[in-house]
BAVO-734020 format. One record per residue (C-alpha): x, y, z. Coordinates in steps of 0.05 Angstrom, whole numbers. Layout:
BEGIN
<r><xx>X</xx><yy>Y</yy><zz>Z</zz></r>
...
end
This chain:
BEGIN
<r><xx>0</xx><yy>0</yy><zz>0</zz></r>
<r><xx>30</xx><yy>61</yy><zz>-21</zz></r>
<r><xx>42</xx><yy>115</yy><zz>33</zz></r>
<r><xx>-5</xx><yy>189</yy><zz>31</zz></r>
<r><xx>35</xx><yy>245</yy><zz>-13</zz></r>
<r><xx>62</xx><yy>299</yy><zz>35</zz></r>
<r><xx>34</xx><yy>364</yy><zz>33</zz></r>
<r><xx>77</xx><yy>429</yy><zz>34</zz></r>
<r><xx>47</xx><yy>499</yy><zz>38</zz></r>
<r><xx>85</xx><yy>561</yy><zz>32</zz></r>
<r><xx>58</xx><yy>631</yy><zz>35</zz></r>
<r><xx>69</xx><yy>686</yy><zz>-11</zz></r>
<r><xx>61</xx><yy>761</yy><zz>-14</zz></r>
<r><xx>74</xx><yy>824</yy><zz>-57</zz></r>
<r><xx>65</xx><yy>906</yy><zz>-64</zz></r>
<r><xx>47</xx><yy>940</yy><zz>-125</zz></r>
<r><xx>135</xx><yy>950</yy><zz>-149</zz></r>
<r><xx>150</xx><yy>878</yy><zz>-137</zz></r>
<r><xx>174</xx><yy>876</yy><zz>-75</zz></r>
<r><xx>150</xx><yy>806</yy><zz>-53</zz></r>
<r><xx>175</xx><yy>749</yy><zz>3</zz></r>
<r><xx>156</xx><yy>675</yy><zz>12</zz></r>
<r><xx>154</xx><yy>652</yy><zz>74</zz></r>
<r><xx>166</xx><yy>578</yy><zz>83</zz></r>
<r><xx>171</xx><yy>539</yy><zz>150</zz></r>
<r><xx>203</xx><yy>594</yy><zz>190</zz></r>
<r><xx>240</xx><yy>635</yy><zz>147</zz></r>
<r><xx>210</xx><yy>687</yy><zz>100</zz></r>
<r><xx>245</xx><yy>700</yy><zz>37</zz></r>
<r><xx>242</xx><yy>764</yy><zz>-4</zz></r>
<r><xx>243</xx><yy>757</yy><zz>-74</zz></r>
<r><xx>242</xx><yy>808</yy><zz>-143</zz></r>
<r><xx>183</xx><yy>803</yy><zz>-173</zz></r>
<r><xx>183</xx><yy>877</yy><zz>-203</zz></r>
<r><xx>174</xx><yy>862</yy><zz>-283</zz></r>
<r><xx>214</xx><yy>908</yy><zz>-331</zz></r>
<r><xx>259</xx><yy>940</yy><zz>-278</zz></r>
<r><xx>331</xx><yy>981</yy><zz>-319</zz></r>
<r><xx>363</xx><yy>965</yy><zz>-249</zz></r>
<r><xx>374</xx><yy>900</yy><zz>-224</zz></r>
<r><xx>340</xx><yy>892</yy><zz>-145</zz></r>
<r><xx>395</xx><yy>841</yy><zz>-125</zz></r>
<r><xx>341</xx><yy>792</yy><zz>-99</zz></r>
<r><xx>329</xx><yy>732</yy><zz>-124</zz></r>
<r><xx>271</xx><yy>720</yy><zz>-186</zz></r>
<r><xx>229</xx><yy>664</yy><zz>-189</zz></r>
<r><xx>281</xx><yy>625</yy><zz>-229</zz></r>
<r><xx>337</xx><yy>639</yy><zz>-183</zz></r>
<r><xx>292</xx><yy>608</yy><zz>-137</zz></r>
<r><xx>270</xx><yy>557</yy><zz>-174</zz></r>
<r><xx>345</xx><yy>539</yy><zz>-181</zz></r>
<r><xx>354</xx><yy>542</yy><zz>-106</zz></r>
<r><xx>296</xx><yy>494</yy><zz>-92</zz></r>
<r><xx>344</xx><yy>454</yy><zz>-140</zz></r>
<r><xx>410</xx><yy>458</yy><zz>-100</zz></r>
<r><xx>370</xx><yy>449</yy><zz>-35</zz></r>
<r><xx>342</xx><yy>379</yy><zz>-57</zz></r>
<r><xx>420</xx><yy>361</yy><zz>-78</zz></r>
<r><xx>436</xx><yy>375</yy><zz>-10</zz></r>
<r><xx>388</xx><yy>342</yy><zz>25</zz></r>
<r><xx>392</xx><yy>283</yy><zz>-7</zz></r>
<r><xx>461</xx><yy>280</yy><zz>5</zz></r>
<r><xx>449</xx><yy>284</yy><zz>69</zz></r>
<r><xx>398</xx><yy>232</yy><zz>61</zz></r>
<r><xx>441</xx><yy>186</yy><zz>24</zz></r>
<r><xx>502</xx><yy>194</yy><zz>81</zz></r>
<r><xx>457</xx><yy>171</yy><zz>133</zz></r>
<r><xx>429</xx><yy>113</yy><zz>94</zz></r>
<r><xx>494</xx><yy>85</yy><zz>56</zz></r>
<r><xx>541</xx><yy>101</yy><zz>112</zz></r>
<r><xx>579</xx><yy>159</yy><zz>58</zz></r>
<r><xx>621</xx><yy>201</yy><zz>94</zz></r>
<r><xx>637</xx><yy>279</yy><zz>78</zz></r>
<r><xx>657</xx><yy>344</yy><zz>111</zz></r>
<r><xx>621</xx><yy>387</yy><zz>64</zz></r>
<r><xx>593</xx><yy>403</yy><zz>3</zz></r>
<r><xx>589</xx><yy>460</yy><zz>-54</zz></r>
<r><xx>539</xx><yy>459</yy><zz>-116</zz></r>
<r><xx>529</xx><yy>505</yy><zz>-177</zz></r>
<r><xx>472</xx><yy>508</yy><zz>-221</zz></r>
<r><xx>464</xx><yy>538</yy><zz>-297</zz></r>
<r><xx>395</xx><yy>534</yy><zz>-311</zz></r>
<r><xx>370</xx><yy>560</yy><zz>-380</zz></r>
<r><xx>308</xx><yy>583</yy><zz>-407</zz></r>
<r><xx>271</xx><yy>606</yy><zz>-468</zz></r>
<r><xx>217</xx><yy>654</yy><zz>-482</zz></r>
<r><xx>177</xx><yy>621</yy><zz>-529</zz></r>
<r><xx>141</xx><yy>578</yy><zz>-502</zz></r>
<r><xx>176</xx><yy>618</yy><zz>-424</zz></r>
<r><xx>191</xx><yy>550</yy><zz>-390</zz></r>
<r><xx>263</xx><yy>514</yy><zz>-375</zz></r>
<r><xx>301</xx><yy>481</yy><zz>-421</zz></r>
<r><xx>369</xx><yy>449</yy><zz>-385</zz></r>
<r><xx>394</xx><yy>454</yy><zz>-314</zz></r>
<r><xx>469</xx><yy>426</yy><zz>-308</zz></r>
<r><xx>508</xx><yy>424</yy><zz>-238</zz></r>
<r><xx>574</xx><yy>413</yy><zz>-209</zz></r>
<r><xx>566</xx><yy>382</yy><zz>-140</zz></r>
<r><xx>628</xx><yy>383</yy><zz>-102</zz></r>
<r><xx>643</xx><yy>336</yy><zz>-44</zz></r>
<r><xx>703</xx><yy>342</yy><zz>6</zz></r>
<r><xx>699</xx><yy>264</yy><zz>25</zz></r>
<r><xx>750</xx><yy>205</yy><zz>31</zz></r>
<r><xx>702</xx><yy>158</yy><zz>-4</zz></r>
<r><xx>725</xx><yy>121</yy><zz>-58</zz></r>
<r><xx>694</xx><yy>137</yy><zz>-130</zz></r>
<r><xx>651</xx><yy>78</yy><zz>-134</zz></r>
<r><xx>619</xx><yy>103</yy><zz>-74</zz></r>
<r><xx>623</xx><yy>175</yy><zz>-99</zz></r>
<r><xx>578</xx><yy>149</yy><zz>-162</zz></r>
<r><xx>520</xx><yy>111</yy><zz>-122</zz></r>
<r><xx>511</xx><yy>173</yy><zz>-90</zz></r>
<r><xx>503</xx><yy>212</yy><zz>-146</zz></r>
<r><xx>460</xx><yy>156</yy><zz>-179</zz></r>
<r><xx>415</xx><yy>159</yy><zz>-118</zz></r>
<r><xx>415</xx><yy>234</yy><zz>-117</zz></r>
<r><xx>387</xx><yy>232</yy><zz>-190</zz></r>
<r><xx>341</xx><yy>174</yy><zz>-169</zz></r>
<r><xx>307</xx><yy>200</yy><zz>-102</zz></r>
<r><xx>303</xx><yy>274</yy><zz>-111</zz></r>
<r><xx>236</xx><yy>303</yy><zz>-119</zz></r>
<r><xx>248</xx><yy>359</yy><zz>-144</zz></r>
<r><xx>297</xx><yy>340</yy><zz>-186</zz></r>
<r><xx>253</xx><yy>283</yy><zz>-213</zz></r>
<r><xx>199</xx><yy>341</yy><zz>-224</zz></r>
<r><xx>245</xx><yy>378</yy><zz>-261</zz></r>
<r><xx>274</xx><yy>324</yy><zz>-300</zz></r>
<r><xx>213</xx><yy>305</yy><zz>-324</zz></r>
<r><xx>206</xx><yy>369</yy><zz>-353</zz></r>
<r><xx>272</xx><yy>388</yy><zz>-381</zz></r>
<r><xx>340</xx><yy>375</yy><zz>-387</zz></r>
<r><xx>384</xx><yy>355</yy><zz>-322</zz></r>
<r><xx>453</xx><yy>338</yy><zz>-328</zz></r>
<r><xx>505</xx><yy>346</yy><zz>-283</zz></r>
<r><xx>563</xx><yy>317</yy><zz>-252</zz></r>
<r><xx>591</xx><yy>297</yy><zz>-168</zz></r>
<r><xx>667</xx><yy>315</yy><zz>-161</zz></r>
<r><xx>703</xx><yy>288</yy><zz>-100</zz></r>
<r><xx>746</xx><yy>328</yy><zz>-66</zz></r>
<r><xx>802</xx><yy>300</yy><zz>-23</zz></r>
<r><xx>804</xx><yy>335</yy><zz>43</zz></r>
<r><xx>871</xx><yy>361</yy><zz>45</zz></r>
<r><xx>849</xx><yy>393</yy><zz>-22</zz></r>
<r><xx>783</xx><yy>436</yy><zz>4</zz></r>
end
């Protein structure tokens, strides 16, 4: 029998301008959402967030996967591209570098990115929809 899905909420607001936040558990988040600004705001837009959500579920699942294969790592970097185009407006490719100070061997280094790719929601979401590619580099510790 296949368990309930979980339910997340998240609550959003904004003023005429686009000044807007999320909150979202107990952190609220500002965010642009001004359209046709000259000036940049130096928030983050929906697809810088979108992006984040991305590096947050790389993250967390590394977390996930350290607990449940016994990986060990001191700490962990990512960068994400993600591209989009305006006709149809939707995303196109996301590529990453995940970067892992760890001892493990490479073997081990791969089944964790193979389960990363395999038990990420949102990257599953988003892979469904577009393009994700992206590689896990160890990092000896003496190097970080």
């Amino acid at each position: 029998m296949a368990a309930a899905p979980s339910t997340y909420s998240v609550h959003a607001m904004s003023t005429n301008g686009g000044s807007a936040a999320v909150t979202a558990g107990n952190e609220t988040i500002p965010f642009d959402a001004s359209w046709g600004r000259d000036e940049p705001s130096g928030l983050p837009g929906p697809a810088e967030l979108l992006a984040g959500a991305f590096t947050a579920c790389l993250l967390k699942n590394l977390e996930r996967a350290g607990a449940l294969l016994g990986f060990s790592y001191e700490s962990a970097e990512v960068d994400v591209v993600a591209r989009r185009q305006d006709a149809p407006p939707k995303f196109v490719e996301l590529r990453y570098e995940l970067r892992i100070v760890t001892s493990e061997t490479q073997h081990r280094v791969d089944l964790v990115h193979q389960n990363l790719r395999k038990f990420g929601t949102v990257y599953n979401t988003l892979a469904a929809v577009c393009d994700v590619d992206g590689t896990v580099v160890p990092v000896a510790p003496t190097d970080a």
